[in-house]
C-alpha positions as CSV (number, residue, x, y, z in Angstrom):
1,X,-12.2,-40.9,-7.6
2,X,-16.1,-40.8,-7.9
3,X,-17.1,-41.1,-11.7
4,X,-18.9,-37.3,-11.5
5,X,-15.9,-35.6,-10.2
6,X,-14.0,-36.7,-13.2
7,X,-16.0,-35.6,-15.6
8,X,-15.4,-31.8,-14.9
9,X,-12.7,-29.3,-13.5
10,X,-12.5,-26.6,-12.0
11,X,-10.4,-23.7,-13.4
12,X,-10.0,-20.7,-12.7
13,X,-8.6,-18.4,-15.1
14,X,-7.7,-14.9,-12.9
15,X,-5.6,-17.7,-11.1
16,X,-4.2,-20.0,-13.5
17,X,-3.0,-16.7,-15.7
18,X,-1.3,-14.9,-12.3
19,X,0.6,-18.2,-12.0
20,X,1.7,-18.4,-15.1
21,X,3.2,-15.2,-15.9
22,X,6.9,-16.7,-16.3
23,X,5.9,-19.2,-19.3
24,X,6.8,-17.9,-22.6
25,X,5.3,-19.7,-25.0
26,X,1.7,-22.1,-25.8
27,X,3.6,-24.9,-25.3
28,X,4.3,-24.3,-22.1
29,X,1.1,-23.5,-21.3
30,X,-0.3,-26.7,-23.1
31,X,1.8,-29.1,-21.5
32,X,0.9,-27.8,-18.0
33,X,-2.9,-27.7,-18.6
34,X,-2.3,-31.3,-19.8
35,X,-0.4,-32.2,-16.4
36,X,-2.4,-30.6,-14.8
37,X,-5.5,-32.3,-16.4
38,X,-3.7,-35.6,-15.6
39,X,-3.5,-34.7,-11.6
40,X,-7.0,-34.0,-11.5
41,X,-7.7,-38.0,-12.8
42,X,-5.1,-39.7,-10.5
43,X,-3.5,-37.3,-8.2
44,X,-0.3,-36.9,-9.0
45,X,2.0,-37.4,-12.2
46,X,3.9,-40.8,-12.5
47,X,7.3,-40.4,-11.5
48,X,9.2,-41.1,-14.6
49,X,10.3,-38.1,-16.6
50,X,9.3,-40.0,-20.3
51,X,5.9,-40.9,-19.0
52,X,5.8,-36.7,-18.3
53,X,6.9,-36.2,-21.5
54,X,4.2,-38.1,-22.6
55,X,1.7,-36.9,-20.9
56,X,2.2,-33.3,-22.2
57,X,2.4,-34.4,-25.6
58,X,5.8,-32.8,-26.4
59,X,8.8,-33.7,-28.8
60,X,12.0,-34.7,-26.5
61,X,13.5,-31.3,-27.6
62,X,10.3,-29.7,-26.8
63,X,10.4,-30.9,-23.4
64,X,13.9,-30.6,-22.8
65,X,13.4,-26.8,-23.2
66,X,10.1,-26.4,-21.0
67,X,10.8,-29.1,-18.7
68,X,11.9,-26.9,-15.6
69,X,9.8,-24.2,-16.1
70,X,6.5,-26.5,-16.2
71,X,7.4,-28.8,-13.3
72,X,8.4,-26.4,-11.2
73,X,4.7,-26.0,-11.0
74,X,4.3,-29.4,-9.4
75,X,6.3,-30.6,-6.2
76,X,8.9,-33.7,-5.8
77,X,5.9,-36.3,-5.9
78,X,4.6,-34.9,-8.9
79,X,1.3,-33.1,-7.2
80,X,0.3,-29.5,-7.8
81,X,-0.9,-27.9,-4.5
82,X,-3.7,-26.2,-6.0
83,X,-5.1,-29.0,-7.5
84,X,-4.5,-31.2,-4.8
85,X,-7.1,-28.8,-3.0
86,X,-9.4,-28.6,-5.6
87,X,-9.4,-32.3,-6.0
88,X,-10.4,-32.8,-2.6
89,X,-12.8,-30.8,-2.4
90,X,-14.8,-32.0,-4.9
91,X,-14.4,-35.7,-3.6
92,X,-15.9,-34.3,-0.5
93,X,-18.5,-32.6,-2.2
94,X,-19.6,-35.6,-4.3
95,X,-19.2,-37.8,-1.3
96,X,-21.2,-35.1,0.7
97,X,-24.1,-35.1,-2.3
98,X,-24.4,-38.7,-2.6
99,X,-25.2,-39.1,1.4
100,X,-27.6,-36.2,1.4
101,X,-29.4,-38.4,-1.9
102,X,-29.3,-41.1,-0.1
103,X,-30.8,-39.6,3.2
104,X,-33.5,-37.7,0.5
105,X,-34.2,-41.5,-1.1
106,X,-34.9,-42.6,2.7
107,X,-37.2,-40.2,3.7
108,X,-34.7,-37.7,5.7
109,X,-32.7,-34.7,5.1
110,X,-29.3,-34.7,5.8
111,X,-27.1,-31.8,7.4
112,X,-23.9,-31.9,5.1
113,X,-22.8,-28.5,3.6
114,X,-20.0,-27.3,2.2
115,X,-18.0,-24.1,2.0
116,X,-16.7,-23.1,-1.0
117,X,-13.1,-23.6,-1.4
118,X,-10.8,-21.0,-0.5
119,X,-9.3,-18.7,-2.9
120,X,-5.4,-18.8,-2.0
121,X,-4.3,-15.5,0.0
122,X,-8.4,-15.7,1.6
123,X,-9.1,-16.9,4.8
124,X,-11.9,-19.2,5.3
125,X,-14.1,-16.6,7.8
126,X,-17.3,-18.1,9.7
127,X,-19.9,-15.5,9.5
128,X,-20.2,-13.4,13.6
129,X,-23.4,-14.1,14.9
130,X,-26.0,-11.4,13.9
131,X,-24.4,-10.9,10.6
132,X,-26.7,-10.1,7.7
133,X,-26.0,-11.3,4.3
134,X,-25.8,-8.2,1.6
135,X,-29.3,-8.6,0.6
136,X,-30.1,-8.1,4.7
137,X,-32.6,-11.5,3.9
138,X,-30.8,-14.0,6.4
139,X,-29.0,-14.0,9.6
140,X,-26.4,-16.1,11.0
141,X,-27.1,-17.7,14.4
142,X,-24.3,-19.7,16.5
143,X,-25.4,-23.0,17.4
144,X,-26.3,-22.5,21.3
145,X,-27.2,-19.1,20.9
146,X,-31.0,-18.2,22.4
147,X,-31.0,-16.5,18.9
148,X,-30.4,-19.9,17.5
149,X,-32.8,-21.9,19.6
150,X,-35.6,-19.3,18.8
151,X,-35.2,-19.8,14.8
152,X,-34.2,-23.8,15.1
153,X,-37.4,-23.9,17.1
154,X,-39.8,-21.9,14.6
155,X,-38.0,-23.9,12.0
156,X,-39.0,-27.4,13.9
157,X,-42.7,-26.0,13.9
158,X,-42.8,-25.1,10.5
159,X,-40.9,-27.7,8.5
160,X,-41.5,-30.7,11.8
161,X,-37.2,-31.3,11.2
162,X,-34.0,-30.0,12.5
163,X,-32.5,-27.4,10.5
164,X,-29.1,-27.7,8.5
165,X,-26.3,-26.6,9.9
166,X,-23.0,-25.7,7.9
167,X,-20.3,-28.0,7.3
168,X,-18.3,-27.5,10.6
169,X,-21.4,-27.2,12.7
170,X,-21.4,-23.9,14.1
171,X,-24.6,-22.7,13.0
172,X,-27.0,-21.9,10.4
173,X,-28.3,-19.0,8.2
174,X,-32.0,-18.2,9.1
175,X,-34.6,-15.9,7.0
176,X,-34.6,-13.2,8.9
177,X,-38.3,-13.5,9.5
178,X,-38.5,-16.2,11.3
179,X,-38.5,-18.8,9.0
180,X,-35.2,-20.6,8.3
181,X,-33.5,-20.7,4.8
């Protein structure tokens, strides 16, 4: 795992408190942040129930009483789905951020962009063409698109580059004046 990813995580609360409704006490909810914080630095827990233990900093008695509730957080390998997701996602990102430095350092832009990551029960929508953000500055145009063309082509004028497209390629947002964002 990149060195910057490590050094932060993402958390957040509305979440981590409707999924933990069931635990009872701060112990519970300390030894799972500590798991928790251990998957986000290698992925998964170790396998051994001590090593577990361990890790969330319990008494053999205190574990013993929260050990089912906590775990059943995490699945037979010892991941937690959420931030299995998380954790990717930022790798991405970083790896995403270092190759756009990189092409910066060497004279060029580069076009790698990333959504945000999904909220769980959210689908991940690409915008319709013609959409508007809410502040009605930018429009979305599908690659292909005459739209498209017109903008990419005022953009090529103006900036004497291609413009960035989003992360899966399918088009870009635009000022809505002409001049791309």
């Amino acid at each position: 795992m990149p060195d910057e990813v490590k050094s932060w995580m993402p958390l957040y609360w509305g979440d981590y408190f409707r999924g933990t409704q069931l635990f009872q006490s701060a112990t519970e909810h300390g030894a799972y942040l500590l798991l928790i914080a251990y998957c986000w630095h290698h992925g998964a827990l170790p396998p051994h129930d001590n090593d577990r233990r361990r890790i969330a900093k319990c008494t053999r008695r205190q574990w013993q009483l929260i050990r089912a509730t906590v775990l059943a957080k995490f699945d037979d390998e010892g991941r937690n789905e959420r931030c299995s997701e998380e954790r990717s996602y930022a790798i991405e990102k970083s790896r995403i951020a270092r190759a756009n430095a990189m092409h910066r350092h060497n004279g060029r832009s580069a076009n790698g962009m990333l959504p945000t990551p999904t909220q769980k029960g959210k689908k991940d929508r690409k915008p319709l063409h013609g959409q508007k953000t809410r502040d009605g500055k930018r429009v979305w145009c599908d690659i292909g698109t005459d739209d498209f063309e017109a903008y990419a082509q005022d953009y090529r004028r103006n900036k004497g580059s291609e413009p960035a497209l989003n992360w899966s390629g399918s088009g870009a947002w635009f000022n809505w004046h002409g001049e791309p964002h």
